[in-house]
N, CA, C and O of each residue as an XYZ file, in Angstrom:
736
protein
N       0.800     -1.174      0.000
C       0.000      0.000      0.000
C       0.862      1.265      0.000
O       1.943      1.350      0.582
N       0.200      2.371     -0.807
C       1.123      3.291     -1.095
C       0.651      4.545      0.433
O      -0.550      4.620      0.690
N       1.253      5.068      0.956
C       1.170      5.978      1.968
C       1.147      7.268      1.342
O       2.026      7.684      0.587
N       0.231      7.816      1.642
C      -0.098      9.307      1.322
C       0.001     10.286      2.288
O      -0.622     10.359      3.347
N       1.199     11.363      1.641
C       1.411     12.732      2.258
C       0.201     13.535      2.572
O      -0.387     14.089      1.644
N      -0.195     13.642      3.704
C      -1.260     14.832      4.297
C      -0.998     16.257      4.611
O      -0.648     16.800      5.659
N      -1.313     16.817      3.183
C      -0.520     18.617      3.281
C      -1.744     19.316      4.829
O      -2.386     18.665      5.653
N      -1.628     20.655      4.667
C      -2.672     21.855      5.595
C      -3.851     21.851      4.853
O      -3.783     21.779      3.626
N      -5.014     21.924      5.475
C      -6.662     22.194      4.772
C      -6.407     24.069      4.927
O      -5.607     24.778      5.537
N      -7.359     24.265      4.175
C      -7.265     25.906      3.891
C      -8.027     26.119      5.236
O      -7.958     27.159      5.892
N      -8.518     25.386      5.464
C      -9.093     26.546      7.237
C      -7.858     26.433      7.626
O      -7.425     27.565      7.414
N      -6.695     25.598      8.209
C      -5.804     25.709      8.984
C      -4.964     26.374      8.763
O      -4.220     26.515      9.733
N      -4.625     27.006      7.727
C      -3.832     28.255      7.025
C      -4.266     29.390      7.012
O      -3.615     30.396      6.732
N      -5.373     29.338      7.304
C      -6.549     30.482      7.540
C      -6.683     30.963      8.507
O      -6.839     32.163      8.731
N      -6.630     29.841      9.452
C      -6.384     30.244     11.302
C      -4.665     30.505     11.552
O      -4.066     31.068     12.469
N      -4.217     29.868     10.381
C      -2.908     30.583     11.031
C      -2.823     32.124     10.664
O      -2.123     32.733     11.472
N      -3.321     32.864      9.718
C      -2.660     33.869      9.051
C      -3.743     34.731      9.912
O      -3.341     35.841     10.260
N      -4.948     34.398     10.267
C      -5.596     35.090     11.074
C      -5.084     35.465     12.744
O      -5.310     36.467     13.423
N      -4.050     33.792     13.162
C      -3.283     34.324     14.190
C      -2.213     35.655     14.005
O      -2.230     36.714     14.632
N      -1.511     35.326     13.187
C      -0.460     36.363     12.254
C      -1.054     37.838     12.380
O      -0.484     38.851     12.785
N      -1.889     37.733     12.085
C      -2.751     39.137     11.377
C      -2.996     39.793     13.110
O      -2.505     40.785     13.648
N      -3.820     38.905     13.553
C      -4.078     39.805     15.588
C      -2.946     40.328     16.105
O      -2.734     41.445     16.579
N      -2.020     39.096     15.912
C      -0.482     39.608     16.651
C       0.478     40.917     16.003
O       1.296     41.767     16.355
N       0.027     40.608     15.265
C       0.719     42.008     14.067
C       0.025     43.311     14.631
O       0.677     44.324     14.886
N      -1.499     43.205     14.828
C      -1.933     44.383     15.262
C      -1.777     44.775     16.534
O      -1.592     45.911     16.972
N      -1.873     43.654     17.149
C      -1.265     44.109     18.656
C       0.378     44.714     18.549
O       0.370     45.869     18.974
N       1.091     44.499     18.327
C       2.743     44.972     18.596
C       3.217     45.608     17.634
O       4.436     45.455     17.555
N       2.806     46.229     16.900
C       2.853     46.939     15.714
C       2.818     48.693     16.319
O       3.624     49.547     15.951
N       1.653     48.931     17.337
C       1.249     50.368     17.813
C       2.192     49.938     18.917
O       3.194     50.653     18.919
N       2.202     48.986     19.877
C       3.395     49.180     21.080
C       5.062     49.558     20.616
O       5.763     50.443     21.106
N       5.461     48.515     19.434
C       6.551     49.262     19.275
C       6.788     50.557     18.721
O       7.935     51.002     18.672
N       5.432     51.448     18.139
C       5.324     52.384     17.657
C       5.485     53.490     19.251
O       6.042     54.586     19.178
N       5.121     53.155     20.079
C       5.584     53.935     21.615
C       6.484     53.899     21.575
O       7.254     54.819     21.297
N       6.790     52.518     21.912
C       8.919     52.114     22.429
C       9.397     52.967     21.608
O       9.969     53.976     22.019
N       9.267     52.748     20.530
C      10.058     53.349     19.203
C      10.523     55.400     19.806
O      11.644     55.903     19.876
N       9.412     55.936     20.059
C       8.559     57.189     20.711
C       9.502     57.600     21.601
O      10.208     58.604     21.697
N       9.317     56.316     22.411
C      10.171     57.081     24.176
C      11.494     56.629     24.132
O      12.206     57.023     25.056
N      12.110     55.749     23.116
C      13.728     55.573     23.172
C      13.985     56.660     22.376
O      15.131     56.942     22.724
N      13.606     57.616     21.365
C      13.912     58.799     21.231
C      13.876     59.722     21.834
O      14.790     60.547     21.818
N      12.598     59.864     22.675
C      12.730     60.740     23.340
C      13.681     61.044     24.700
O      14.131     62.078     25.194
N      13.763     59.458     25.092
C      14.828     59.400     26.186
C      16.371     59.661     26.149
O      17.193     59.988     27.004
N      16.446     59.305     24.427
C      17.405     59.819     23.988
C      18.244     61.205     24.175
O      19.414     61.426     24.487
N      16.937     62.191     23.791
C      16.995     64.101     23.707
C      17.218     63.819     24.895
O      18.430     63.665     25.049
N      16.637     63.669     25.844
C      16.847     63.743     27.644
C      18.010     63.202     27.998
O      18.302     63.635     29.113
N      18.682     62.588     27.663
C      19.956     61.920     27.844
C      21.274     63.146     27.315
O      22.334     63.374     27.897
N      20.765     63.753     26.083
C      21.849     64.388     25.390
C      21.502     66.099     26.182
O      22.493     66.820     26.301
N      20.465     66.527     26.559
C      20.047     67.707     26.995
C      21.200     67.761     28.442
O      22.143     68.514     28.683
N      20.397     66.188     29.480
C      21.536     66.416     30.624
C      22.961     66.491     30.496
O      23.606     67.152     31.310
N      23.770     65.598     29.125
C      25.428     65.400     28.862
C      25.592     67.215     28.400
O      26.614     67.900     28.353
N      24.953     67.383     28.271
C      25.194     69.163     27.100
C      25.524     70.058     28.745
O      26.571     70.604     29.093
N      24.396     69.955     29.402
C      24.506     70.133     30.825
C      25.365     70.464     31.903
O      25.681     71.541     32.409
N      25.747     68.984     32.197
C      26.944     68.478     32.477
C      28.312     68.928     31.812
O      29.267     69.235     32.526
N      28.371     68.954     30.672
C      29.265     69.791     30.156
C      29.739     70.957     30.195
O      30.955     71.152     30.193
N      28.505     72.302     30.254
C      28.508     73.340     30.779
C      29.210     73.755     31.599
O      29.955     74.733     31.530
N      28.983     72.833     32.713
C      29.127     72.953     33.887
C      30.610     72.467     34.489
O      31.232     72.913     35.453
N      30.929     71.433     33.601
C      32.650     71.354     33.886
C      33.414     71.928     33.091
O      34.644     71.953     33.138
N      32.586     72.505     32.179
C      33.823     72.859     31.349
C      33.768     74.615     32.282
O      34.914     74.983     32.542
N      33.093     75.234     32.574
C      32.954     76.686     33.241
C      33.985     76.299     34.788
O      34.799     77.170     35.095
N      33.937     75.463     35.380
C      34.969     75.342     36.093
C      35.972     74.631     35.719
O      36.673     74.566     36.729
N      36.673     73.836     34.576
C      38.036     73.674     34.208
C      38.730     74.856     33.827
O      39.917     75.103     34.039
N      37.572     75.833     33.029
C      38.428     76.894     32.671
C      38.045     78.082     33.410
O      38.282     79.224     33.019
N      37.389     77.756     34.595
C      36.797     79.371     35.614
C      36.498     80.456     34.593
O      37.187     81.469     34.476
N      35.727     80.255     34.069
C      34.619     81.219     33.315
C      33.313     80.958     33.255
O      32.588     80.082     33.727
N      33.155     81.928     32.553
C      31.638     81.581     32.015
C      30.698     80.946     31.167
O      30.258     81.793     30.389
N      30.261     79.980     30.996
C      29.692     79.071     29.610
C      28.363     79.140     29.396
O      27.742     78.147     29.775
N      27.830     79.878     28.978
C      26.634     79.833     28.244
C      25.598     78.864     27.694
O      25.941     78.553     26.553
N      24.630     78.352     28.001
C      23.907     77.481     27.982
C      22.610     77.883     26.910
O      21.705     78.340     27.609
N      22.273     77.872     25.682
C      21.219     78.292     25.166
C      20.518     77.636     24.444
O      20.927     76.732     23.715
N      18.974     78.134     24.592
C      17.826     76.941     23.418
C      17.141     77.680     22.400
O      16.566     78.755     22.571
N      17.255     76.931     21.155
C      16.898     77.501     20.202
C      15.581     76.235     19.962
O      15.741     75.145     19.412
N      14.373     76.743     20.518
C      13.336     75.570     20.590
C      12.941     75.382     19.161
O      12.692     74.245     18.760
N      12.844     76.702     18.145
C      12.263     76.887     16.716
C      13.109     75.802     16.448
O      12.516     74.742     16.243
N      14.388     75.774     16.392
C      15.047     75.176     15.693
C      16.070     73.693     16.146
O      17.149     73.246     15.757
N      15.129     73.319     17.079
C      15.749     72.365     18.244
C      16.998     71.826     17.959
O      17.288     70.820     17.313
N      18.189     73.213     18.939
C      19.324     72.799     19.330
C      19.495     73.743     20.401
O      19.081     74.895     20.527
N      20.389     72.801     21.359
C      20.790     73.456     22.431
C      22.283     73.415     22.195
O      22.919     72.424     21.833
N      22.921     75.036     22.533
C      24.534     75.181     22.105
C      24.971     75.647     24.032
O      24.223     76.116     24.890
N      26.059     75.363     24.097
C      26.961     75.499     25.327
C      28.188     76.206     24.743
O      28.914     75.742     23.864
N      28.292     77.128     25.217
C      29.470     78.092     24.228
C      30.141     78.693     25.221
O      29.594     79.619     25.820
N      31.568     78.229     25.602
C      32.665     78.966     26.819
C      33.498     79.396     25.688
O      33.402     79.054     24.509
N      34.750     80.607     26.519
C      35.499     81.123     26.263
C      37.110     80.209     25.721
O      37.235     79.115     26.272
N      38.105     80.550     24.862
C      38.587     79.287     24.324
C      39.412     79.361     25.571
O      39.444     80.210     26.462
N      40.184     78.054     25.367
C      41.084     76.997     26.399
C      42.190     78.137     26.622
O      42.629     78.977     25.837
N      42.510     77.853     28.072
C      44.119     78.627     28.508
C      44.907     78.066     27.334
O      44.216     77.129     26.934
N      45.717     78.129     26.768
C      46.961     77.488     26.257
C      48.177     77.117     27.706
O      48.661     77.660     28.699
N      48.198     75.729     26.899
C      49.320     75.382     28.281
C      50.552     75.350     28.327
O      51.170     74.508     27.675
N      51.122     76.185     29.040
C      52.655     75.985     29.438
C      53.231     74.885     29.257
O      54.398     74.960     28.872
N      52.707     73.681     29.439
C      53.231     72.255     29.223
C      53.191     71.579     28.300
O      53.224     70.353     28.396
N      53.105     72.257     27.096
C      52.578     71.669     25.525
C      54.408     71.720     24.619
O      55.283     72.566     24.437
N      54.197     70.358     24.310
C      55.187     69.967     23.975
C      55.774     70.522     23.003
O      55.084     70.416     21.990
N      57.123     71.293     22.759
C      57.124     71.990     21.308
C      57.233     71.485     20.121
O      57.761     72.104     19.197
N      56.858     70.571     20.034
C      56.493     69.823     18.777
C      54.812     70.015     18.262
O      54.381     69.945     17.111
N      54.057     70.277     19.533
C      52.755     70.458     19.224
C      52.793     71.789     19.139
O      52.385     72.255     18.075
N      53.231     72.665     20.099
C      53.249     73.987     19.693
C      53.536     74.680     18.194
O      53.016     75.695     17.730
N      54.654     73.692     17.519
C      54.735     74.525     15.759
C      53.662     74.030     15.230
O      53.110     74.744     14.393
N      53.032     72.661     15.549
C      52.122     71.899     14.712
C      51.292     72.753     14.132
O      50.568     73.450     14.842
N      51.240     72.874     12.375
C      50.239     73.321     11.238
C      49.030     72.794     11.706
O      48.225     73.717     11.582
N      48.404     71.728     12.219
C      47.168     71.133     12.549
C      46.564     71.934     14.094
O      47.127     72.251     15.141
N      45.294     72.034     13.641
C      44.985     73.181     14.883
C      44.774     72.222     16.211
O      44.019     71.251     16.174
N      45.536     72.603     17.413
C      45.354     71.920     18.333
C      43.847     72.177     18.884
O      42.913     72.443     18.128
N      43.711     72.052     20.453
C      42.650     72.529     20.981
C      42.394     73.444     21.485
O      41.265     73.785     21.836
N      44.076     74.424     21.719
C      44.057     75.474     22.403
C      44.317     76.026     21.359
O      45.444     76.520     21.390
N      43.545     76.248     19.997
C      43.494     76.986     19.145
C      43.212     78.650     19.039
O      43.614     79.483     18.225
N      42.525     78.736     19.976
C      42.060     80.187     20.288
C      40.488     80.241     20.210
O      39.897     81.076     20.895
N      39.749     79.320     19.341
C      38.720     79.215     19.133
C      38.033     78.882     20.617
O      38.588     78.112     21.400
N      36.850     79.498     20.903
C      35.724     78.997     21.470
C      35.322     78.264     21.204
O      34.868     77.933     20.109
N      35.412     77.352     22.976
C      35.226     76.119     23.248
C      32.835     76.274     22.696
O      31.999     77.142     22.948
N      32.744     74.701     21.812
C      31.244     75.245     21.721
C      31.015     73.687     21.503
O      31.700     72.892     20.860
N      29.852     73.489     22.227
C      29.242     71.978     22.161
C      27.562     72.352     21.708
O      27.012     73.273     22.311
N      26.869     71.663     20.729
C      25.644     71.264     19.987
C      25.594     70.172     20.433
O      26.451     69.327     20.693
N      24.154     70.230     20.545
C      23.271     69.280     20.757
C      21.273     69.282     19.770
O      20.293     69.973     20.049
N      21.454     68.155     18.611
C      20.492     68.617     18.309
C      19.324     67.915     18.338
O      19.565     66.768     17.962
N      18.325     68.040     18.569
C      17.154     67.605     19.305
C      15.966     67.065     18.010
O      15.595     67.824     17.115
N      15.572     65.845     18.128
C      15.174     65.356     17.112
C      13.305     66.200     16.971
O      12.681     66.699     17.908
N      12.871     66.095     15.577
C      11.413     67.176     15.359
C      10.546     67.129     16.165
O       9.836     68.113     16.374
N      10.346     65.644     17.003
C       9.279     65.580     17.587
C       9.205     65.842     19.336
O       8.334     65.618     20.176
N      10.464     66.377     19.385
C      10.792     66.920     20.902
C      10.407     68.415     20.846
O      10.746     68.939     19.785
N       9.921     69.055     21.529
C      10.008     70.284     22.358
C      10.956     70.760     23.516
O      10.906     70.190     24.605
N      11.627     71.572     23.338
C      12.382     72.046     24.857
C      12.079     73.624     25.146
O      12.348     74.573     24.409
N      11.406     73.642     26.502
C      11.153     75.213     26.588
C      12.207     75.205     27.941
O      12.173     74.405     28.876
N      13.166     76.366     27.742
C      13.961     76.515     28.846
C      12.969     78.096     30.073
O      12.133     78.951     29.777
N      13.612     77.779     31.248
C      13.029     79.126     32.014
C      13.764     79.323     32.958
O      13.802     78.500     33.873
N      14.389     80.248     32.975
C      15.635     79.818     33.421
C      15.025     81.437     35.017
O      14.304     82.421     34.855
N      15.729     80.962     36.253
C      15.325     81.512     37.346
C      14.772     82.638     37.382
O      13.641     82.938     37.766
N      15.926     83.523     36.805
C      15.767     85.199     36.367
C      14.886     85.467     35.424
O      14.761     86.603     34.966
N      13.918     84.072     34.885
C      12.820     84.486     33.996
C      13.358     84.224     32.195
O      14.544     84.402     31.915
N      12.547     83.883     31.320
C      13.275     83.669     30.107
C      13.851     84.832     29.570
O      13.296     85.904     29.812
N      15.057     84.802     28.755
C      15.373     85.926     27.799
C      14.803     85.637     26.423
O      14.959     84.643     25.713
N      14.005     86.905     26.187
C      13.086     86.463     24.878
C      13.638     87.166     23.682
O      13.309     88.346     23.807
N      14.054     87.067     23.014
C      15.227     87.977     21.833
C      14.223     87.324     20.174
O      14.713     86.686     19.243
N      13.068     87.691     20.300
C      12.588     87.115     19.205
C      11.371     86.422     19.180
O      10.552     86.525     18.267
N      11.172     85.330     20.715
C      10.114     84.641     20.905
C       9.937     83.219     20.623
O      10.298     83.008     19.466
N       9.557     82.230     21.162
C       9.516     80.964     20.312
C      10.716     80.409     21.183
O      11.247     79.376     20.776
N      11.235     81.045     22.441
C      12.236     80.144     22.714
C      13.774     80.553     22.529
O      14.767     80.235     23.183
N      13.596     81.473     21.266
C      15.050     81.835     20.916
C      15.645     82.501     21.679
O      15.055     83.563     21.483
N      16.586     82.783     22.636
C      17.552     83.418     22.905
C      17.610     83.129     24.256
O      18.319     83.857     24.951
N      16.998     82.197     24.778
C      16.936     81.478     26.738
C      18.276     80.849     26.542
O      18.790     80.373     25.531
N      18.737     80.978     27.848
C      20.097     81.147     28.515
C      20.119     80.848     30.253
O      19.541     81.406     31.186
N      21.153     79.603     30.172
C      21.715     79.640     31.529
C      23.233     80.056     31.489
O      23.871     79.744     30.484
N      23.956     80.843     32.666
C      25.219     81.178     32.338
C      25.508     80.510     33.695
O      24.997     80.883     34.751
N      26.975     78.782     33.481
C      27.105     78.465     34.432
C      28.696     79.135     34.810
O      29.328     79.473     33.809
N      29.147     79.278     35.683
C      30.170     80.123     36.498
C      31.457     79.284     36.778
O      31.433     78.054     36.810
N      32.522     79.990     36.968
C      33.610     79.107     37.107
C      33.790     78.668     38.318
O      34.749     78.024     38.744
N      32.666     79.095     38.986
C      32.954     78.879     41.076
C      31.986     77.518     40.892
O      32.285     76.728     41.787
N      31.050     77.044     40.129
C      30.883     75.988     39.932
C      29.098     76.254     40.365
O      28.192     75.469     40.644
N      29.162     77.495     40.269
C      27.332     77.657     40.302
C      26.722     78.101     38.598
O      27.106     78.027     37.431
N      25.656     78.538     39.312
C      25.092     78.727     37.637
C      23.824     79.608     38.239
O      23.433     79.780     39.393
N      23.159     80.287     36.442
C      21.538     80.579     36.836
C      20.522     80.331     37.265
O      19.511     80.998     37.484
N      20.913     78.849     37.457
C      19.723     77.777     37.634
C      18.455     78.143     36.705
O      18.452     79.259     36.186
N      17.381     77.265     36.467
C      16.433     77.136     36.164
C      15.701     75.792     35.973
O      15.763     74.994     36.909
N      14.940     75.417     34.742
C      14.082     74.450     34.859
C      13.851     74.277     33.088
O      13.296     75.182     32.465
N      14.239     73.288     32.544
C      14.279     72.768     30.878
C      13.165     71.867     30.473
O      13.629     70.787     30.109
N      11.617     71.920     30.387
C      10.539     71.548     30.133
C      10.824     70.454     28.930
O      11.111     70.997     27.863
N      10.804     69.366     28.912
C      10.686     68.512     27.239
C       9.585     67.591     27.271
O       9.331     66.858     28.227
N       8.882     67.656     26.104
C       8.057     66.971     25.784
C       7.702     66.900     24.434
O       7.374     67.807     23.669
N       7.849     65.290     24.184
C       7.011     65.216     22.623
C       6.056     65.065     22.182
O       5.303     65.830     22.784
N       5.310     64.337     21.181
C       4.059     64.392     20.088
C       3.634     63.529     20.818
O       2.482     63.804     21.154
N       4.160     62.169     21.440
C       3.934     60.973     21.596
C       3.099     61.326     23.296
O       2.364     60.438     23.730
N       3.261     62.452     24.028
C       2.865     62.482     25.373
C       4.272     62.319     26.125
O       4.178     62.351     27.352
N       5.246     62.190     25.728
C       5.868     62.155     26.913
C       6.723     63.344     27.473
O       7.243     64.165     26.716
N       6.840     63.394     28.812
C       7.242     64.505     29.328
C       8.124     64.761     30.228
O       7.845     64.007     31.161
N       9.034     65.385     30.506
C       9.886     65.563     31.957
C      10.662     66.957     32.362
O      11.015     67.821     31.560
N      10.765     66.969     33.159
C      11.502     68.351     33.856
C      12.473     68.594     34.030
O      12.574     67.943     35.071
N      13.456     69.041     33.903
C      14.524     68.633     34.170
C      15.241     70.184     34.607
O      15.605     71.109     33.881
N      15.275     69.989     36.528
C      15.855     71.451     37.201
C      17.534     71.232     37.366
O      18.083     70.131     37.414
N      18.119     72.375     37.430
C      19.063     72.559     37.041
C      19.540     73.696     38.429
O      19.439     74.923     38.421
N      20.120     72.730     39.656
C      20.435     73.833     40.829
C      21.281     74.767     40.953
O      22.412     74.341     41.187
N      21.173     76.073     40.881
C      21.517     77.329     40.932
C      22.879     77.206     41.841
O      23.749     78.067     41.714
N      23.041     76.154     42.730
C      24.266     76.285     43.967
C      25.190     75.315     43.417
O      26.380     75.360     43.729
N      24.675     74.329     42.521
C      25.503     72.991     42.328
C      25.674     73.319     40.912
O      26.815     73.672     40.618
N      25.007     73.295     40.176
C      24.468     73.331     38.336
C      24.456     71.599     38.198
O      25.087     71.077     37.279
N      23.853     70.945     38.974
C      23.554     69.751     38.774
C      21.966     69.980     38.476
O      21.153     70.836     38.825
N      21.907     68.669     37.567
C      20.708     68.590     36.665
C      19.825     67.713     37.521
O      20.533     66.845     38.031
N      18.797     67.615     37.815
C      18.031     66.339     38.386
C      16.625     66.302     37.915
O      15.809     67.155     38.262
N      16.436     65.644     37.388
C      14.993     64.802     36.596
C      13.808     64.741     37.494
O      13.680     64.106     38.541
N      12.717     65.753     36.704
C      12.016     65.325     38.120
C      10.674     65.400     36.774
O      10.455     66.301     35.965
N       9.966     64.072     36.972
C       8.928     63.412     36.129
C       7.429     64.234     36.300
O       6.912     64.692     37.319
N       6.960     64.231     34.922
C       5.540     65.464     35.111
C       4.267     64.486     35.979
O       3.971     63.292     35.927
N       3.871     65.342     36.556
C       3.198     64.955     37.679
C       1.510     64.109     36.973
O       0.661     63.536     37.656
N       1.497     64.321     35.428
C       0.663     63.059     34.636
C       1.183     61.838     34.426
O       0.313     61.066     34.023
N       2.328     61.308     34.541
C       2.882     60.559     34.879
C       3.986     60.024     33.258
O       4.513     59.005     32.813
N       3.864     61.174     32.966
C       4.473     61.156     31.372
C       6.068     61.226     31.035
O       6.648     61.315     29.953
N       6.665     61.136     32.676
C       8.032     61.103     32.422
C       8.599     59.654     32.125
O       8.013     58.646     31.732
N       9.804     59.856     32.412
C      11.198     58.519     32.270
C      10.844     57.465     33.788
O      11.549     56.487     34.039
């Protein structure tokens, strides 16, 4: 007797692609969130390093570094005065044609903030408005290792949201989640 191969009946291919099809719709809009808040956690990640930066770089070089948001055009720039040049620079780097770091240029760090983020800065002394929309807000952190303090609002399309204060005595940043529960 010859034995016969038993392929799938079309209902059972039917129930499979109909399983296929539910599961697709279910995780399709969730990773469309994930997708949402690893960007956005992203901007929040690069807002505090920009920050942080400010803030050591105004006391490596005891000046002043400038902290500003350009919300129209989402980037935040950190702009200090350029590097001491050092006494201890080897004279081989000193003739060097290739521009070192103590070039003369102002020290300047960007940070740019992807479309679907918002950042409204407000900084203690109230925003500086040079235009409107955000343009021309400013923290100036200090070489004694304080700053203006204020408070950097972000939130995107997706709902999510967070605060992020910035202490006037320390210039440390600390995350503090919107009270809808839309933060990190």
């Amino acid at each position: 007797m010859m034995k016969r191969d038993r392929g799938f009946t079309l209902i059972e291919i039917m129930v499979v692609i109909v399983i296929i099809a539910v599961t697709a719709s279910i995780l399709v809009p969730a990773y469309g969130k994930i997708y949402a808040k690893q960007k956005f956690n992203s901007d929040v990640a690069a807002v505090e390093n920009i920050v942080t930066w400010a803030h050591l770089t105004a006391v490596a070089q005891d000046e002043d570094v400038t902290l500003s948001v350009n919300s129209q055009q989402g980037v935040l720039t950190a702009e200090g005065p350029p590097p001491i040049p050092s006494a201890d620079e080897p004279q081989a780097f000193q003739q060097s044609a290739v521009p070192s770091v103590n070039s003369g240029q102002p020290l300047q760090h960007l940070v740019l903030i992807h479309e679907t983020t918002r950042v409204r800065l407000q900084a203690n002394a109230g925003p500086i408005a040079a235009g409107g929309g955000g343009v021309g807000q400013q923290i100036v952190f200090h070489g004694d290792g304080t700053c203006d303090g204020g408070d950097l609002a972000m939130m995107d399309v997706s709902g999510n949201e967070v605060l992020l204060h910035i202490d006037a005595a320390t210039s440390q940043v600390h995350q503090q989640e919107d009270s809808r529960g839309g933060g990190q």
